[in-house]
Residue, then its C-alpha position, 0 to 999 in steps of 0.5 A: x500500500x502506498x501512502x499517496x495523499x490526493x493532490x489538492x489545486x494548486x492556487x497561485x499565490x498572485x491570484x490569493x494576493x489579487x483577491x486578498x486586495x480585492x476584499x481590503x479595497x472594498x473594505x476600505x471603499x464602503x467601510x471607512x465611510x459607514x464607519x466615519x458616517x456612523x460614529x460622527x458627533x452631531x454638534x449642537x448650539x447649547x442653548x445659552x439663554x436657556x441656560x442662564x434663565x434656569x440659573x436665576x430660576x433656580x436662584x428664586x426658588x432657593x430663595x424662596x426656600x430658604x425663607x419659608x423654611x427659617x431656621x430648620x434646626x430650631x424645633x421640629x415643632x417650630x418648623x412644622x408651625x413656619x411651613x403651616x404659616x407660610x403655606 
């Protein structure tokens, strides 16, 4: 019995190497830009008016905590009768 393996194709190493930079190049062509497009920033205005108006909102209502509160560690009992008053 002899040992003979089946012969398998040969393939070229320039047809691999032709095929190889077949499949990069396409990669390149539609993947660079699906990807460049797909992971882009959208870079919006901020809102800056909006902004500082919620800033002095939120001043007003500070203030206005503070001062229907009083003194919050005065008395539990004397807390409780401010914000009754004050509501």
């Amino acid at each position: 019995m002899s040992d003979s393996k089946p012969s398998s194709p040969r393939v070229d190493t320039r047809t691999r190497r032709i095929v190889l930079g077949s499949l990069w190049s396409i990669f390149l062509i539609l993947g660079l830009p699906l990807w460049w497009y797909t992971t882009a920033l959208e870079r919006n205005p901020l809102p800056a008016q909006r902004i500082r108006q919620a800033k002095l909102d939120w001043k007003d209502v500070l203030a206005q905590e503070v001062q229907s509160q009083g003194n919050a560690f005065a008395s539990p009992s004397s807390n409780y009768l401010n914000v009754e008053l004050t509501v």
